[in-house]
ZADOMAR-536185 format. One line per 10 residues: number of its first residue (from 1); for each residue x, y, z of C-alpha. Coordinates in Angstrom, 2 decimals. Layout:
N
NUM	X/Y/Z | ...
END
This chain:
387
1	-15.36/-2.35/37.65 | -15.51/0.57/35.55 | -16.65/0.67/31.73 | -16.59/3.30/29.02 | -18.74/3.34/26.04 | -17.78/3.28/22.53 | -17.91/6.66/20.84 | -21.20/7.27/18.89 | -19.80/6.67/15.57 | -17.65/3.89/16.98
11	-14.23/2.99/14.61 | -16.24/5.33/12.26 | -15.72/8.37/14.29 | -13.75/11.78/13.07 | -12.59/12.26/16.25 | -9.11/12.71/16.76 | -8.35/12.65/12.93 | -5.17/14.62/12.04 | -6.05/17.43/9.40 | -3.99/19.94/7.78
21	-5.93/19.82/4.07 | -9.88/19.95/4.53 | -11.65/18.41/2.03 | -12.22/22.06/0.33 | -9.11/22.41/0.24 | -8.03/24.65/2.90 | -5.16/24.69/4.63 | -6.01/24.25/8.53 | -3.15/24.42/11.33 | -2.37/21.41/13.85
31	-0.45/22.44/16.91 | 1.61/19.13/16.86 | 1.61/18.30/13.34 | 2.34/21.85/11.29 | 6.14/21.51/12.06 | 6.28/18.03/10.25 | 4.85/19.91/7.28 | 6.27/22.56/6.94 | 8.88/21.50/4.39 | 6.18/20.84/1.97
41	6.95/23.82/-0.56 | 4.70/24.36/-3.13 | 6.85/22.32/-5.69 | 6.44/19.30/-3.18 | 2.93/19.85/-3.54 | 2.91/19.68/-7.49 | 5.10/16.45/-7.17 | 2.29/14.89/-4.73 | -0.34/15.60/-7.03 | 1.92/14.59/-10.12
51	2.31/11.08/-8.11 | -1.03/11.10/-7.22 | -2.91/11.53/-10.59 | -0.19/8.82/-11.93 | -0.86/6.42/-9.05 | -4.32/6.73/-10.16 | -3.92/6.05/-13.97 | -1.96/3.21/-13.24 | -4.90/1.88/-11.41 | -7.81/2.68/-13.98
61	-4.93/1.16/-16.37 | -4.37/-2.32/-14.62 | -8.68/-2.38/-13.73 | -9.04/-2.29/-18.13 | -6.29/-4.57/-18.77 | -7.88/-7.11/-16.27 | -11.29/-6.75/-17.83 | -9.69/-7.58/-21.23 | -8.47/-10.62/-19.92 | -4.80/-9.23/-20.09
71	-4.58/-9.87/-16.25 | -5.97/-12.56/-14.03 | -7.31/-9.95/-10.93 | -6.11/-6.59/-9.76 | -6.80/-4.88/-6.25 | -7.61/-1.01/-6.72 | -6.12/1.71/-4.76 | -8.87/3.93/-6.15 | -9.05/6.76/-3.16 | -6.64/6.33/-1.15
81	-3.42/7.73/-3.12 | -3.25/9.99/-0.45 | -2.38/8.10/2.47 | 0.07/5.77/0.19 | 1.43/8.86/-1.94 | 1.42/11.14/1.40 | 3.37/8.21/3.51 | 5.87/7.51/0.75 | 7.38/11.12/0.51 | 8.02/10.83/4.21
91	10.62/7.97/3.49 | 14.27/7.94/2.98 | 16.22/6.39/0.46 | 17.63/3.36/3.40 | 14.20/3.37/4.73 | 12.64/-0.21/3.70 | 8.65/-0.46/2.74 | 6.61/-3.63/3.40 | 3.40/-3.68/1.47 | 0.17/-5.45/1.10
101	-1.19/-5.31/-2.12 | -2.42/-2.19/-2.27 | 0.08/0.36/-2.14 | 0.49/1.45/-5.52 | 1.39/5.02/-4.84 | 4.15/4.02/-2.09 | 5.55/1.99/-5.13 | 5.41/4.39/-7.70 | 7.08/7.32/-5.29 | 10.08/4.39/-4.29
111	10.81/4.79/-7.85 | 9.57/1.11/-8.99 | 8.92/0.28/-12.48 | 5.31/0.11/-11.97 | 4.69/-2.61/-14.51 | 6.62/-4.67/-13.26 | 4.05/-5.05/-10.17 | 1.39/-6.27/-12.92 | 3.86/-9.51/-13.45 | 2.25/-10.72/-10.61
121	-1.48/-10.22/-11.69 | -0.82/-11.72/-15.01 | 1.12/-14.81/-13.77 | 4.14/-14.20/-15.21 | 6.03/-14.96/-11.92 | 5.64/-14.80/-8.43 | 6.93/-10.87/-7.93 | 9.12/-9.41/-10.40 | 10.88/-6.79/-9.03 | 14.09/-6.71/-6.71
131	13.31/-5.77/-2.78 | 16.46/-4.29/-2.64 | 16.82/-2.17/-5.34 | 14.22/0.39/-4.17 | 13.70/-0.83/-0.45 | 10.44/-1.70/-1.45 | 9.39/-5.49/-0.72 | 7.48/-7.73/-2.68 | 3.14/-7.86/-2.36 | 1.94/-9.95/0.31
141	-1.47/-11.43/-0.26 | -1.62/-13.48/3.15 | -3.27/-11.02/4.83 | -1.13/-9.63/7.53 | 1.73/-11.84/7.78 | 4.47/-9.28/6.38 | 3.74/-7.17/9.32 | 5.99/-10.17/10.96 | 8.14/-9.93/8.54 | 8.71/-5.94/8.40
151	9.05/-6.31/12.59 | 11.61/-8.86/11.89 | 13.15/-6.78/9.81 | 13.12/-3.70/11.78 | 14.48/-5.62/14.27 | 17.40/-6.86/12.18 | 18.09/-3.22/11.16 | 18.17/-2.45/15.23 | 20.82/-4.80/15.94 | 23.13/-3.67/12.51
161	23.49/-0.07/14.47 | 21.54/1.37/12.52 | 19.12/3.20/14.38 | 19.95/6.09/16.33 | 23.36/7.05/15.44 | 22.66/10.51/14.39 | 24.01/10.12/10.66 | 20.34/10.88/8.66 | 21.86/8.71/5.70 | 22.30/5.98/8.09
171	19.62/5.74/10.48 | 17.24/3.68/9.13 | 13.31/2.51/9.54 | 10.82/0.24/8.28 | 7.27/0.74/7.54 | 4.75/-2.22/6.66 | 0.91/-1.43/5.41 | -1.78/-3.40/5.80 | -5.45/-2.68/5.50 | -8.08/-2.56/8.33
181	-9.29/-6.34/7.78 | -5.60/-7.33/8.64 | -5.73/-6.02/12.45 | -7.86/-8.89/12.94 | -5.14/-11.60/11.97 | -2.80/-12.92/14.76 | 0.18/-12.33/13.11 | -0.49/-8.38/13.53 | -1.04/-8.73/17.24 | 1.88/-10.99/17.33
191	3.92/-8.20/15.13 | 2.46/-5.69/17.65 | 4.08/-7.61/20.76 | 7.30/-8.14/19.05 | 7.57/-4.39/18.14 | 6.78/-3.07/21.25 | 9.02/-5.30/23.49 | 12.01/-4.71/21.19 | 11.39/-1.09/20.50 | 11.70/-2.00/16.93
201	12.48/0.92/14.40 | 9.01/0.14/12.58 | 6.05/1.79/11.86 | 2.66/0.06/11.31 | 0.41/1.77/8.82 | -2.96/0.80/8.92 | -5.20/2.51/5.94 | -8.50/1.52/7.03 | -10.46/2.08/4.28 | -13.87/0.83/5.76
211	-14.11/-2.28/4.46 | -12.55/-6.15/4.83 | -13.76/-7.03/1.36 | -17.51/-6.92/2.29 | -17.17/-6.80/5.91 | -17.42/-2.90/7.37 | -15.20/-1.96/9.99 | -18.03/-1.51/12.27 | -18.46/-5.19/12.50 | -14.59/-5.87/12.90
221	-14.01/-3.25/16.32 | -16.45/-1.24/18.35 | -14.02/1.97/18.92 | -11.10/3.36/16.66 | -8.30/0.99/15.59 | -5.60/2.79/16.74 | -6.97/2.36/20.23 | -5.52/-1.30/20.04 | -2.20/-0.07/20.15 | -1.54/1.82/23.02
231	-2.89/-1.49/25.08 | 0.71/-2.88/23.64 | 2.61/-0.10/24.76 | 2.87/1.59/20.89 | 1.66/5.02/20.80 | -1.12/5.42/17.99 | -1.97/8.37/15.83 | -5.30/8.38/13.21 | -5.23/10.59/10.17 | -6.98/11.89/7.54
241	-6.19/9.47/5.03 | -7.53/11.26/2.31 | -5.43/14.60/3.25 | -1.90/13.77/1.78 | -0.25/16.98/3.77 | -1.61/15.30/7.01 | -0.25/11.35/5.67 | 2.94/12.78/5.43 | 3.39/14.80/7.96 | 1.97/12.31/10.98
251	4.13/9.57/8.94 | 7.12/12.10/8.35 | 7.22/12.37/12.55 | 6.82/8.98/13.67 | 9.33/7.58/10.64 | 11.81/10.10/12.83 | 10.90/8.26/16.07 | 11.81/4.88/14.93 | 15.07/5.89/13.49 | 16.18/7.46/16.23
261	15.57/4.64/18.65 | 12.01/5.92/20.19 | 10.69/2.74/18.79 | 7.76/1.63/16.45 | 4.18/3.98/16.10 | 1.09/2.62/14.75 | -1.09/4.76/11.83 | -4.26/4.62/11.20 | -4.93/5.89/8.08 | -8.77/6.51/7.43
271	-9.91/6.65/4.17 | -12.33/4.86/1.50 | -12.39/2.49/-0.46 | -13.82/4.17/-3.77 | -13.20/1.32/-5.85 | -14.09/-2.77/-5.78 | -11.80/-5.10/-3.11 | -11.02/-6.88/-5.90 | -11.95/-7.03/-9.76 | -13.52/-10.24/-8.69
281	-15.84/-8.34/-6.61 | -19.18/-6.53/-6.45 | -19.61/-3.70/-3.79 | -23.03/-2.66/-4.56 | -24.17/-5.53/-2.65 | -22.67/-4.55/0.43 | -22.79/-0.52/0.18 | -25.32/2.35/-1.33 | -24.39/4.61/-3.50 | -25.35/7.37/-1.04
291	-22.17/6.41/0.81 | -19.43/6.46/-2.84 | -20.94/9.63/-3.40 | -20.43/11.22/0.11 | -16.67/10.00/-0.01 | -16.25/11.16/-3.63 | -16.71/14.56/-2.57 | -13.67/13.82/-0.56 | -11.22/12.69/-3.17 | -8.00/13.25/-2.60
301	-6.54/14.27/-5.49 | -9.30/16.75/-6.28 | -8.74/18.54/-2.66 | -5.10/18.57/-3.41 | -5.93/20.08/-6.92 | -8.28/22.75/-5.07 | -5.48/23.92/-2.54 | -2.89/24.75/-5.37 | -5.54/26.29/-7.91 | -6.68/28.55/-4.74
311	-2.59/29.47/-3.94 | -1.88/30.04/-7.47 | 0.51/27.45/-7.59 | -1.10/25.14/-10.19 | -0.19/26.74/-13.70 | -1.84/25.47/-16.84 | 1.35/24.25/-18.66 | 1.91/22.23/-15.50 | -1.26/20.71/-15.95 | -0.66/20.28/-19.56
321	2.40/18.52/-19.74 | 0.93/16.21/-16.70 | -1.65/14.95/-19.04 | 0.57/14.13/-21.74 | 3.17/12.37/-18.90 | -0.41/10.54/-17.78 | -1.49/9.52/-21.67 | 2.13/8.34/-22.68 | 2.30/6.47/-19.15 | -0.76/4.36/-19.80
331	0.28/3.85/-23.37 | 3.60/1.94/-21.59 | 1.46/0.09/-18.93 | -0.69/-1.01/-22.33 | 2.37/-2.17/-24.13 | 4.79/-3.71/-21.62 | 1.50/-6.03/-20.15 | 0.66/-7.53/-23.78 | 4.43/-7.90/-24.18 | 4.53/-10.15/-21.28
341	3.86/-13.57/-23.17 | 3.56/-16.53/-21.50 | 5.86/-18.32/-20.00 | 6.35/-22.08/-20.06 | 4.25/-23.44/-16.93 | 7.01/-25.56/-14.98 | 8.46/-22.01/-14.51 | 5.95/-21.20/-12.16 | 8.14/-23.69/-9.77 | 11.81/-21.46/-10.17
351	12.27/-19.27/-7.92 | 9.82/-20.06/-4.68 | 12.84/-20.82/-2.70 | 16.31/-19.21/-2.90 | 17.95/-22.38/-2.58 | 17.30/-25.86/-3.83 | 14.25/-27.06/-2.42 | 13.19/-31.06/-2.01 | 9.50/-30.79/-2.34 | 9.50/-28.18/-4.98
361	11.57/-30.81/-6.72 | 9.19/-33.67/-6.39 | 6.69/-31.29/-7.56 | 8.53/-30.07/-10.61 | 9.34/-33.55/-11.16 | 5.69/-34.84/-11.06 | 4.01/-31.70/-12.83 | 6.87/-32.34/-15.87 | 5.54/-36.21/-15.71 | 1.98/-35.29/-15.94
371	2.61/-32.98/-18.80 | 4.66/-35.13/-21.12 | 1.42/-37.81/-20.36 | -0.48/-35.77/-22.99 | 1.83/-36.16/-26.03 | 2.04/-39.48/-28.18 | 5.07/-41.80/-28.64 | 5.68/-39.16/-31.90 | 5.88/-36.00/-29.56 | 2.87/-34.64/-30.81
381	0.11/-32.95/-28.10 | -2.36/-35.31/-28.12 | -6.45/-34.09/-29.04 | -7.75/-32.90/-26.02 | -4.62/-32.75/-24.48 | -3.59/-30.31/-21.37 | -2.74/-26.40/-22.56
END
C-alpha cells in the first residue's frame, strides 16, 4: 500500500488557488480561467464593487440593529463579498440559488429586497421572501441539508428538459452554498452521491472561510476540501475567494457545465471569515489578532477598489454618488426593521406547512389554550401574566 502526505499547509494551502486579481490588485493571467473573464468590462467591474460595498453595509447595518436589540442574531458575511458577489454575477435569470445563511451578496445581486432577509432575524416569520420570484431560496440554518434539497432540485430541473437544449434562456442550473463546517454533515456527502450518479445540473459552492464557528478547518480535513470531490466522481476547482474576477469566472465556467448536461462541479471558495460566526459569538477566543490583520490586508473590496483606481476606471463622481446610494440604503434597512412590529405569537404557527397540517394544529390549538390561561373571567391579562 501506497500513502501520500498531506501538503505542508494542509486544507490551508495556496496551492492550486485560482487567481486573476492579486491582493494588490493586479491583474494576473490564468491559462484556463482568462476566457471565463473576459466579459468582465470595466463597467462590470464598477457594478461588482457597487454590490460589494452594498453587500457590506447591509451587513455592518443588520450587526447594529442586532446590538440594539432590533434583531434577535445575525450571521456576518464580513469578507467574503467576493466569493458571494463574484458567484452571483455568473448566474442567469432561470438559474435557481440555494443558500445557507450567509450569502448576502448572492441575495442582493438576485435582486432581493434585502430587508426582507432581516424578517427572519427579528422573528417576524419564518422567511419572508418568495423563492420564486428571484430564484433565490429561502436561508437554511440546518447546516447542510439544502445541499439535498438544491440536488433534488437540480435533478427535477434535469428531467423538465431543461438542461442541455442549447436555448441559453432555457438551460438552466442550480447552485447551493454552504460553508466549510457543512462538508462534514452527511447530508453533503449524501448530496455529493446523488449529484454525481445523476449528473445533476448543480454546482456545490463551498466558501470555506476557515472556521466552523470556533472549530478551524485544520481540525475538520487534513488536505484541501475540494479533494473530497473528485473521490465521488465531481470534478473540483479551489479559488481565491477573496478575488471576485476569479469567483466569477471559475463559477461562470462550471455554471456552463451543468447547464449543458456535463453535470454538477464542486467550488471551494477560500476566504476569511473577518467578522464573528454569529453576533452571539466571540472569536478572540479562538483566533489572534495577528491572523484578522494578515487577512485584512486581503479584503476584497479594497483589492477590487485598487485594480480600477490603478486602470483609471474608478472616477470620483462614481464614488460619490456610491456613498450617497450606501447612506440612503442603510437609512431604509434602519427604517423598514423598526417598522416591522410584532406580530401576534400564534402566527409563528401559519405558514410551516403549505397545506393543513395535524400536529401544527394540536399545537396551535394548545399554545392558544395556554395563552388565554393568563387572562381572568373579565378578559383582562392577569399580573404576572405571559407577554
Amino acid at each position: 500500500m501506497s500513502t501520500s502526505a498531506p501538503a505542508a499547509d494542509g486544507p490551508l494551502t495556496d496551492d492550486g488557488l485560482v487567481q486573476l486579481l492579486t491582493p494588490a490588485g493586479e491583474r494576473v493571467s490564468h491559462p484556463e480561467y482568462d476566457t471565463w473573464a473576459e466579459d468582465l468590462d470595466a463597467d462590470r467591474l464598477r457594478a461588482m464593487y457597487r454590490d460589494m460595498v452594498l453587500t457590506r453595509r447591509f451587513d455592518s447595518e443588520a450587526t447594529s440593529l442586532q446590538r440594539q436589540g432590533e434583531l434577535g442574531l445575525w450571521a456576518q458575511s464580513l469578507g467574503q463579498e467576493a466569493a458571494a458577489v463574484g458567484s452571483g454575477h455568473a448566474l442567469r435569470p432561470q438559474d435557481h440559488v440555494f443558500p445557507s445563511y450567509r450569502e448576502h451578496g448572492v441575495a442582493h445581486v438576485r435582486g432581493l429586497e434585502m430587508t426582507d432577509m432581516l424578517r427572519l432575524f427579528r422573528g417576524v416569520d419564518h422567511g419572508g421572501w418568495d423563492p420564486a420570484e428571484h430564484g433565490f431560496h429561502l436561508f437554511t440554518l440546518v447546516i447542510g441539508s439544502h445541499t439535498l434539497h438544491a440536488t433534488g432540485y437540480a435533478m427535477g430541473v434535469q428531467r423538465d428538459g431543461l438542461v442541455g437544449t442549447g436555448d441559453p434562456t432555457r438551460d438552466t442550473a442550480v447552485v447551493t452554498y454552504f460553508g466549510d463546517g457543512a462538508t462534514a454533515q452527511g447530508d453533503v456527502s449524501e448530496a455529493l452521491v446523488f449529484a454525481s450518479v445523476n449528473q445533476a445540473p448543480v454546482v456545490l459552492f463551498c466558501q470555506n472561510n476557515q472556521f466552523a464557528i470556533s472549530e478551524p478547518t485544520t481540525r475538520q480535513a487534513r488536505v484541501p476540501l475540494a479533494a473530497r470531490a473528485p473521490g465521488f466522481g465531481i470534478p473540483s476547482v479551489r479559488v481565491d475567494g477573496n478575488d471576485v474576477v476569479a469567483s466569477y469566472a471559475v463559477t461562470r465556467q462550471a455554471l456552463e457545465r451543468a447547464r449543458s448536461g456535463g453535470g454538477p462541479t464542486f467550488i471551494e471558495a477560500f476566504t476569511y471569515r473577518m467578522g464573528a460566526h454569529t453576533t452571539s459569538d466571540d472569536p478572540t477566543r479562538y483566533r489572534t489578532s495577528e491572523q484578522e490583520e494578515h487577512w485584512r490586508r486581503r479584503d476584497p473590496i479594497e483589492r477590487l477598489r485598487v485594480h480600477l483606481e490603478r486602470t483609471g476606471e474608478l472616477p470620483e463622481v462614481f464614488q460619490a454618488q456610491l456613498a450617497a446610494e450606501s447612506d440612503a440604503f442603510g437609512e431604509h434597512i434602519r427604517t423598514t426593521v423598526r417598522a416591522m412590529g410584532h406580530p401576534a405569537a400564534h402566527t409563528m404557527f401559519d405558514h410551516v406547512y403549505a397545506t393543513p397540517n395535524a400536529v401544527v394544529d394540536a399545537e396551535r390549538a394548545w399554545f392558544t389554550q395556554y395563552e388565554q390561561s393568563f387572562v381572568d373571567h373579565d378578559g383582562r391579562q392577569t399580573a404576572g401574566g405571559h407577554r
